[in-house]
N, C-alpha and C positions, 0 to 999 in steps of 0.2 A: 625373118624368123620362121618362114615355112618351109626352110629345111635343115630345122633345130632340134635334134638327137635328143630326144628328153631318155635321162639314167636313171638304170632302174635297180634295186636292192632286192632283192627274194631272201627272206627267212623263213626257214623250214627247218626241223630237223631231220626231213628225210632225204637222202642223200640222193639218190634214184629219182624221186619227184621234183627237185630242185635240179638236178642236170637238167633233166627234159625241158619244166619249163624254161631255164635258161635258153635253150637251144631254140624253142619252138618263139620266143620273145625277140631273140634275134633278127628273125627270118620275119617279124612284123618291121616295115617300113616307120624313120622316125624313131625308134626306140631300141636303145642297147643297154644289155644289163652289165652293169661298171663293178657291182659286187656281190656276193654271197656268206650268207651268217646261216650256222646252225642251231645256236639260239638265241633272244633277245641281248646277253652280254656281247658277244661277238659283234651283234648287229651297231647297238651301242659304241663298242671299243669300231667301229668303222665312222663310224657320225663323227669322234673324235679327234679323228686323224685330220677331220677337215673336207674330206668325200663328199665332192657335192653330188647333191645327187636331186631328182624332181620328184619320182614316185617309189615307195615300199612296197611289198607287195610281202605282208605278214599274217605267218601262221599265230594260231592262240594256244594252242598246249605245245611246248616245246621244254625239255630238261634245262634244268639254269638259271634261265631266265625267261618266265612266259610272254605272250605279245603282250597282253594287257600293261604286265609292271613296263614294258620295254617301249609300249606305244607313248604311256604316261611319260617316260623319262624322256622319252627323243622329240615330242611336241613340248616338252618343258624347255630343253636348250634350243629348238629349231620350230615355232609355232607356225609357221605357215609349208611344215613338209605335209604333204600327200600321202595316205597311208591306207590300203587297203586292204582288208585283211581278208585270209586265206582262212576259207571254213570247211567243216567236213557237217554232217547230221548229228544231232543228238548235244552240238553246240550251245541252245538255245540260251541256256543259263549262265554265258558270256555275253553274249551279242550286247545288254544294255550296257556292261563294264565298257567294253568296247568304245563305244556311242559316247560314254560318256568321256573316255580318255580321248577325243578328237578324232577320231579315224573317220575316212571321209565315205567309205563303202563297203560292202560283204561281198565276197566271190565265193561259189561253193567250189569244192577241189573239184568238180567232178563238170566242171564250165568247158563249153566249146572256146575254142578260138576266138571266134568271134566275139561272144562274150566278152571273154579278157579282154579284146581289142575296145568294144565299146566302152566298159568298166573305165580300161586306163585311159580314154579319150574323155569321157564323160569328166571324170576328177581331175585329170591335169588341166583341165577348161574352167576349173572350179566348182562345178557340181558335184552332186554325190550319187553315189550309185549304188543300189543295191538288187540281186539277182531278185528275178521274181520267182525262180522255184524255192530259195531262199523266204521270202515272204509268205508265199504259200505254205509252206511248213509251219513257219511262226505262226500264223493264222489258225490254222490247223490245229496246232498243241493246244493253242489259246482255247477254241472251241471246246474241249476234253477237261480243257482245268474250269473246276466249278466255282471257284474262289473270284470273284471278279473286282479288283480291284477301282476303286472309285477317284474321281482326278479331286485336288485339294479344291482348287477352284475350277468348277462346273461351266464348260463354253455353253454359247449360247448357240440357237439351232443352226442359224446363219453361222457361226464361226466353225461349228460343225462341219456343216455344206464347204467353207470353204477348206478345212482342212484334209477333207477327202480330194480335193481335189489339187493342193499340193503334194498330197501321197501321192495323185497319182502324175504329177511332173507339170504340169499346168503351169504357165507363168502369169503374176497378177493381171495381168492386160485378160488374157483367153479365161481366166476365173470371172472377172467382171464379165466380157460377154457371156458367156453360158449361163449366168446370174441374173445376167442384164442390171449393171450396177455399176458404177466406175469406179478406173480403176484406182483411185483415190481411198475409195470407200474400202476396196481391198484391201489397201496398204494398211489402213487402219485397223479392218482387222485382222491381219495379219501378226500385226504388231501387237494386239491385244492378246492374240492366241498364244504368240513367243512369252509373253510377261504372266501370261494364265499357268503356262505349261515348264516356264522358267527353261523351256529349250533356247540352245542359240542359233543352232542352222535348222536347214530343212533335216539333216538325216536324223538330229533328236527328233523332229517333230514325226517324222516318218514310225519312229520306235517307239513314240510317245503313245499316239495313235493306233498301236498296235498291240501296246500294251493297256491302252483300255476299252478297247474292241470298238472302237468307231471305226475302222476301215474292212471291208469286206473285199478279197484278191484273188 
């Protein structure tokens, strides 16, 4: 399996942005991009065909059909594809749509190489990813809007503690040491925080977090 070509989808509707990345995706070892869509229908009429494919790599304002309706409808016929969506600034007021239609990460258009490459390694491994100048923005806005929304069920300080610290990628084990607590005690609540916050993965929780200003980035 370690030298298994995982395919890749790019949707964009910019035609120039969309070669390049093609091109530059190529030229990463392990990964080849198998198709291309200019908006969410297109993308869709390719899932169709039967195209298998491992990772998306999807924009969210595109003519037609945007990522959001596109993301929904393609993790509705294919629930375990991989889907990363392609962001620009001034996004912010998608990102939760996003989160909530299953998308597994945020890339801002404007990511090094590298980046991309971590991104797609990170989520095809089943994690989630999301850029941290991405997060700092969101931070940021959040700081500016005076409105501070309050969570339905209120964690407790420890469930707090520990969800800063799966923001910040910590696996339960490395949360219990830092806490000094086992990793038992984590799992639990871990589990309370997901049924508090009615997130299902980390990257709700990460958004969750973020939109009620318990994390500092």
């Amino acid at each position: 399996m370690s030298d298994y070509i995982r395919k890749i989808i790019i949707v964009d509707d910019h035609t120039l942005f969309r070669n390049g990345l093609h091109i530059l995706l190529n030229n990463l070892k392990k990964y080849k991009v198998i198709g291309e869509a200019a908006n969410g229908k297109e993308f869709i009429d390719i899932l169709d065909k039967g195209t298998e494919v491992d990772l998306v790599l999807l924009d969210i304002n595109m003519p037609v059909m945007d990522g959001i309706e596109a993301a929904k409808i393609a993790l509705s016929k294919r629930p375990d594809l991989k889907i990363i969506t392609l962001s620009m600034y001034g996004e912010e007021d998608y990102y939760y749509k996003m989160v909530d239609a299953g998308v597994k990460g945020f890339l801002l258009k404007n990511s090094d190489m590298n980046e991309v490459k971590t991104a797609l390694e990170t989520v095809y491994d089943g994690g989630n990813y999301f850029s941290s100048e991405l997060l700092q923005n969101l931070v940021t806005n959040l700081r500016t809007n005076k409105k501070k929304e309050k969570p339905e069920n209120e964690l407790s300080e420890r469930e707090v503690e520990v969800l800063i610290l799966i923001c910040q990628g910590f696996s339960n084990q490395e949360i219990g040491d830092q806490l000094f607590i086992s990793k038992r005690t984590v799992d639990k609540h871990r589990a309370n925080i997901m049924d508090k916050s009615q997130c299902k993965n980390a990257a709700q929780l990460v958004m969750y977090a973020i939109k009620n200003k318990m994390v500092e980035l």
